[in-house]
Rosetta silent file (secondary structure, phi, psi, omega in degrees, C-alpha in Angstrom):
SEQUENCE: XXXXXXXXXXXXXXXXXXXXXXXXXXXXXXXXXXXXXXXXXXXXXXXXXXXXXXXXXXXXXXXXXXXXXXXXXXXXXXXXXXXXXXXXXXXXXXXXXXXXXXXXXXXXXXXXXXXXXXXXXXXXXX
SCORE:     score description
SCORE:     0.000 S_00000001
   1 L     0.000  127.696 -175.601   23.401   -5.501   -6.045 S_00000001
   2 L   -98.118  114.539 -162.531   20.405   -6.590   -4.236 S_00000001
   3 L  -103.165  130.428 -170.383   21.136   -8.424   -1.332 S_00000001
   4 L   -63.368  154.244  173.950   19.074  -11.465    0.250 S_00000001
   5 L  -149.133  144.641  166.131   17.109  -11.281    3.555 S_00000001
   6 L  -111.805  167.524 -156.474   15.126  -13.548    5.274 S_00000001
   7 L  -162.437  121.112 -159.442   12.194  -12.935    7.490 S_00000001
   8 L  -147.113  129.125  157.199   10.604  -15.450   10.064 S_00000001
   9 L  -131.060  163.789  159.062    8.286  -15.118   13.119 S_00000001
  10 L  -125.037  135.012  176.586    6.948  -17.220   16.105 S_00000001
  11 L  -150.316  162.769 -176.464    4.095  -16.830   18.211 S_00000001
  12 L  -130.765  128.488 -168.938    1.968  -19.716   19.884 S_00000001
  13 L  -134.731  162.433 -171.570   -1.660  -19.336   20.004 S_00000001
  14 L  -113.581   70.765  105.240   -3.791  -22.553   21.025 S_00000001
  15 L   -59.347  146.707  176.665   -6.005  -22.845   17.457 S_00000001
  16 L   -54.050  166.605  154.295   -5.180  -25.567   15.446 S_00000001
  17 H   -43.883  -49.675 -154.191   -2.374  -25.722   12.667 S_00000001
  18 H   -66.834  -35.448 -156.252   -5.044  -26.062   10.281 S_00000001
  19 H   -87.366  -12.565  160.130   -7.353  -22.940   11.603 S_00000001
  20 H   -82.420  -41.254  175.468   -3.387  -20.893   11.740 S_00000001
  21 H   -76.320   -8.030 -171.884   -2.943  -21.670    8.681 S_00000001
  22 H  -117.373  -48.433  159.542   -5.885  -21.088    6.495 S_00000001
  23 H   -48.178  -39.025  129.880   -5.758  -17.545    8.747 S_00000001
  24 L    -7.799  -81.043  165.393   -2.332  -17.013    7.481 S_00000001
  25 L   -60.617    1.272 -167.147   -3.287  -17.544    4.089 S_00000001
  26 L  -136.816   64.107 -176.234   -6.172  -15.072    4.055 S_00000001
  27 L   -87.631   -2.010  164.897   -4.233  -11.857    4.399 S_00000001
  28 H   -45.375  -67.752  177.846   -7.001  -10.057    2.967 S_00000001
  29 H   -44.273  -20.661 -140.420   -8.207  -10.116    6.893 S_00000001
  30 H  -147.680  -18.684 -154.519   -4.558   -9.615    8.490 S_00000001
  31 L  -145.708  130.614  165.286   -2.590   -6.748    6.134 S_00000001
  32 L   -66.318  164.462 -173.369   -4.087   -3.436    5.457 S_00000001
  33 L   110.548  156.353  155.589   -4.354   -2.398    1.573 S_00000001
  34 E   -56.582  126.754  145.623   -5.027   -3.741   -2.004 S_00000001
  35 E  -111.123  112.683 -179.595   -4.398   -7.245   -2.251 S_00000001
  36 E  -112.588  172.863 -158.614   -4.799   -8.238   -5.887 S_00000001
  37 E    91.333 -161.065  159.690   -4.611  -12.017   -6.660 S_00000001
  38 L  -111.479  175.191 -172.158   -5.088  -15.039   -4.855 S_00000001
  39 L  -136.175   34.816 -160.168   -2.764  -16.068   -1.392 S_00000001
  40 L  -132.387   23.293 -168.028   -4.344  -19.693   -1.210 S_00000001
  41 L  -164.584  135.161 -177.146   -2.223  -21.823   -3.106 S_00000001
  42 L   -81.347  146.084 -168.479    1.349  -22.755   -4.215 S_00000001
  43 L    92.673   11.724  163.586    2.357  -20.611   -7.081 S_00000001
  44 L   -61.627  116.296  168.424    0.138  -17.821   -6.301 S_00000001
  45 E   -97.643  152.222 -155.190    1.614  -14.623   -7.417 S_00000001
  46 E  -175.417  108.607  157.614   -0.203  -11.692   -5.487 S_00000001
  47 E   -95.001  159.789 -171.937    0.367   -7.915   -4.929 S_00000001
  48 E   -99.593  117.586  175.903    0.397   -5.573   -2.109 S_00000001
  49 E  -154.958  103.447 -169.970   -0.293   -1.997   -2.007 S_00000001
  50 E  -111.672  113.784 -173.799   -1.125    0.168    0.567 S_00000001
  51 L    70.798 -143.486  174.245   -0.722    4.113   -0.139 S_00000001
  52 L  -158.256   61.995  159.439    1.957    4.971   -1.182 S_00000001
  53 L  -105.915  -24.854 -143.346    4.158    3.721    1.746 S_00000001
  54 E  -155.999   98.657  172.582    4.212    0.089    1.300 S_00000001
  55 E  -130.536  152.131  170.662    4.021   -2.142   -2.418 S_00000001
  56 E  -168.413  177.625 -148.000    5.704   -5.488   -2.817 S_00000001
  57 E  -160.844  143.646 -168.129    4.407   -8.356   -4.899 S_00000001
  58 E  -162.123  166.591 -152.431    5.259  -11.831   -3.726 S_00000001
  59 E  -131.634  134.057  173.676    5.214  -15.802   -4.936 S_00000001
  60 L   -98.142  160.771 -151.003    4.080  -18.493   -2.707 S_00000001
  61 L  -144.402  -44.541 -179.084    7.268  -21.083   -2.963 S_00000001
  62 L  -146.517  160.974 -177.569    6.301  -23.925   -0.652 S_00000001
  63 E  -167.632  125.058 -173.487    2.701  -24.654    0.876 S_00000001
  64 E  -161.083   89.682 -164.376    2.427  -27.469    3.076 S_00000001
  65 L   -33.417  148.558  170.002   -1.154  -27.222    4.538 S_00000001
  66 L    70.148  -22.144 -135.913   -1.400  -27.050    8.861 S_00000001
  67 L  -118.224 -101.479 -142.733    2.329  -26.933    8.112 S_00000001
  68 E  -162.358  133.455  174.721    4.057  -24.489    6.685 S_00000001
  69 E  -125.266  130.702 -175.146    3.780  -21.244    3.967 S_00000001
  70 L  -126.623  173.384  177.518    6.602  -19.787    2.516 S_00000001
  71 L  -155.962   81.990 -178.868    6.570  -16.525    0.355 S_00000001
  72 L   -71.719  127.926 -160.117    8.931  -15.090   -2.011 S_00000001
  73 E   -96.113  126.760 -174.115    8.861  -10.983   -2.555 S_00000001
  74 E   -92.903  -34.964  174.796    9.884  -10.786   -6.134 S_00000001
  75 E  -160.996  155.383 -137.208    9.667   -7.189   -5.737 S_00000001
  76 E  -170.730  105.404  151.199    9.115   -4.743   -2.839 S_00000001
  77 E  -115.765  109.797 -166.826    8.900   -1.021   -1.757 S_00000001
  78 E   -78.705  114.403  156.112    8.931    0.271    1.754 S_00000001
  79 L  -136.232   42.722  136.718    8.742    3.842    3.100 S_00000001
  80 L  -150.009  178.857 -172.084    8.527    3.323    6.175 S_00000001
  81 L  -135.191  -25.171 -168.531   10.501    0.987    9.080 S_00000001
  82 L  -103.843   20.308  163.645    9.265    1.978   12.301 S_00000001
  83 L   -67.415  100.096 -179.876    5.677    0.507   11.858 S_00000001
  84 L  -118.983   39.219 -143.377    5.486   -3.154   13.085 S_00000001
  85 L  -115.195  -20.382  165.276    2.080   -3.873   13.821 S_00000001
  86 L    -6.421  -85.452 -170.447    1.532   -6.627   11.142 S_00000001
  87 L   -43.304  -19.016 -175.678    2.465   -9.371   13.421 S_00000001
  88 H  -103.564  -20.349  172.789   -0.314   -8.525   16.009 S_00000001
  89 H   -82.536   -6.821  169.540   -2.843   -8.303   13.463 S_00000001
  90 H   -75.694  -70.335  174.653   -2.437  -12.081   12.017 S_00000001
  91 H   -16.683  -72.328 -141.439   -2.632  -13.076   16.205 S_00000001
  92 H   -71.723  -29.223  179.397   -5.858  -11.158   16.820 S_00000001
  93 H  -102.453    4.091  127.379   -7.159  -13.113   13.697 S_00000001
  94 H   -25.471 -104.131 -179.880   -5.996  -16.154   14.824 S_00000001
  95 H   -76.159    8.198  145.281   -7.118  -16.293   17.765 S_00000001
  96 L  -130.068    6.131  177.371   -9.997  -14.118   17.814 S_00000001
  97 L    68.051   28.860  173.694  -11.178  -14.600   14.226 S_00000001
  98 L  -157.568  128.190  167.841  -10.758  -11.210   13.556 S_00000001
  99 L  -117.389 -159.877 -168.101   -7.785   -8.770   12.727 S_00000001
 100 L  -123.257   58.634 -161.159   -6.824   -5.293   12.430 S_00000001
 101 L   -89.298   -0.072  162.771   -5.352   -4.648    9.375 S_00000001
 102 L  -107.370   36.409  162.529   -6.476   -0.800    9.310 S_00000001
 103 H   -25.156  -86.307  166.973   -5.255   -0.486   13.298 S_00000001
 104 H   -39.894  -32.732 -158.525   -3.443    2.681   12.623 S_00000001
 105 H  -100.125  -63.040 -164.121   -5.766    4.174   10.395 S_00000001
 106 H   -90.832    5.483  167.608   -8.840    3.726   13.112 S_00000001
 107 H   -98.911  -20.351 -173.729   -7.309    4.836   15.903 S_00000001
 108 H   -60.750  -15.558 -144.211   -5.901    8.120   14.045 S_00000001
 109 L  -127.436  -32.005 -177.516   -9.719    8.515   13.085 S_00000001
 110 L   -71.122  139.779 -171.349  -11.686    7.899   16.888 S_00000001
 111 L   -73.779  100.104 -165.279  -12.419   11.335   18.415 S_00000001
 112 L   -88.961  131.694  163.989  -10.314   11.962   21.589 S_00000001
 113 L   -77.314  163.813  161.335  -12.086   14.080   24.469 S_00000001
 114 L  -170.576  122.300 -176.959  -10.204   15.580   26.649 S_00000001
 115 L   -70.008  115.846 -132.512  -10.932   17.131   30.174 S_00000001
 116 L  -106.240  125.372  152.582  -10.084   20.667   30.411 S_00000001
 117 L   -45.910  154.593  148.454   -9.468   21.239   35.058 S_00000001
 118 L   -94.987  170.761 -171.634  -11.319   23.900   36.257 S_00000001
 119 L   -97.850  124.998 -174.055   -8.620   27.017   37.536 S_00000001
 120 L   -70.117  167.755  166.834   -8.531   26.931   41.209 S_00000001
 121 L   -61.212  -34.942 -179.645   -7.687   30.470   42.630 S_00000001
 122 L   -78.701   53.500  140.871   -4.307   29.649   43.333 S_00000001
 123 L   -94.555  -83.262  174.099   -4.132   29.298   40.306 S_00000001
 124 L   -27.840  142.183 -172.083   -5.542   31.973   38.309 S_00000001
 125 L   -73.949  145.207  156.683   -2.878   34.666   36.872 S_00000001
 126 L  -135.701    0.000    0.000   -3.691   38.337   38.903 S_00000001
């Protein structure tokens, strides 16, 4: 038995509805991954697939421009839960015209330095 869930966020950024909303709708920009279809219209069917942690496939259901997007996942596989970083990458492209949807992926990839002390004598082993 497959049991319903709903899924909602809020965040307030000062861009218009229209320029949230057309950012929204352009998840190419905001979700890491394959996206094949379009996400721009109601009755867009449109899948998701990133690795082979995260596929789900999903229906736009209501679209009510400046307004409001809704999106039903017709089908949907997860393997993982404690990754939540979605939600910050639709902000930053909000509100900075640009998101992160490979976040994880580029910081896992930047070269870390790291500054070795020198050993004082009280230090050193004798």
């Amino acid at each position: 038995m497959v049991k319903s869930q709903n899924y909602s966020t809020k965040f307030i950024v000062d861009e218009t509805p229209e320029e949230a909303f057309a950012a929204i709708n352009n998840v190419r920009d905001w979700w890491s991954g394959n996206i094949e279809g379009s996400t721009s219209k109601l009755g867009d069917e449109w899948t998701y697939r990133y690795k082979d942690i995260h596929y789900s496939k999903q229906k736009i259901t209501e679209f009510i421009p400046g307004k409001k997007v809704v999106w039903l996942v017709l089908d949907s596989y997860l393997n993982f839960i404690e990754d939540k970083t979605e939600n910050s990458s639709l902000r930053n492209l909000i509100t900075k015209g640009k998101g992160q949807p490979n976040r994880k992926e580029q910081v896992a990839t930047k070269k870390k330095t790291v500054k070795a002390k020198p050993i004082g004598k009280k230090n050193r082993k004798k």
